[in-house]
C-alpha positions, 0 to 999 in steps of 0.5 A: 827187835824183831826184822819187821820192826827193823823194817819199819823204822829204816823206812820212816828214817827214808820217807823222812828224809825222801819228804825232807829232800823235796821240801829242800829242792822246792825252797832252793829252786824258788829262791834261786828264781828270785836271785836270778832277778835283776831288774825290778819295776816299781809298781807301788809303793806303801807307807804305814804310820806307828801305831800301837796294840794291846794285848792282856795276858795273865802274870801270876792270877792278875791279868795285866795288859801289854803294849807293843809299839810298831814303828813307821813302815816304808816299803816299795812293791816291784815285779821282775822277769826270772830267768824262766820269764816268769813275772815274780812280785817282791816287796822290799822294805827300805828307809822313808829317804829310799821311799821319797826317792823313789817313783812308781815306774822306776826301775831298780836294778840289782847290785 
């Protein structure tokens, strides 16, 4: 193996691993932001019923139709101030006896 070709490969191993460091620093300092939230206001909530889909797909050279069920849905939609007193959105899916309890305008503070 020539010098150059030593070269090449020990600077795709540092750009790999230079990119892989940034992508990490970016995840960690957002999710960081979001546990440094702890208070969150209500601002909507959103139910969706069950439903079902349908989709075809080949077994062998027959195609054969799939049916998936999506159960209920329950989730509430809140915002917080970060620790930088940036607004941050989160939605939180919870049972339908959390989503009864819970009003728009309520706060929830983190346990």
């Amino acid at each position: 193996m020539s010098r150059k070709e030593v070269l090449k490969i020990i600077l795709t191993f540092f750009l790999i691993g230079f990119i892989s460091s940034g992508i990490f620093n970016v995840v960690h300092s957002k999710l960081k932001l979001r546990n440094s939230v702890t208070e969150y206001s209500v601002i909507d909530k959103n139910y969706r019923s069950s439903y079902s889909t349908t989709f075809m797909t080949y077994i062998g050279k027959s195609l054969v139709p799939i049916n998936q069920y999506h159960p209920e849905e329950w989730s509430i939609n809140c915002q917080g101030l970060d620790s930088r007193n940036n607004v941050q959105d989160f939605k939180f899916y919870v049972s339908e006896e959390k989503y009864n309890d819970t009003n728009i305008g309520d706060v929830i503070y983190k346990q």
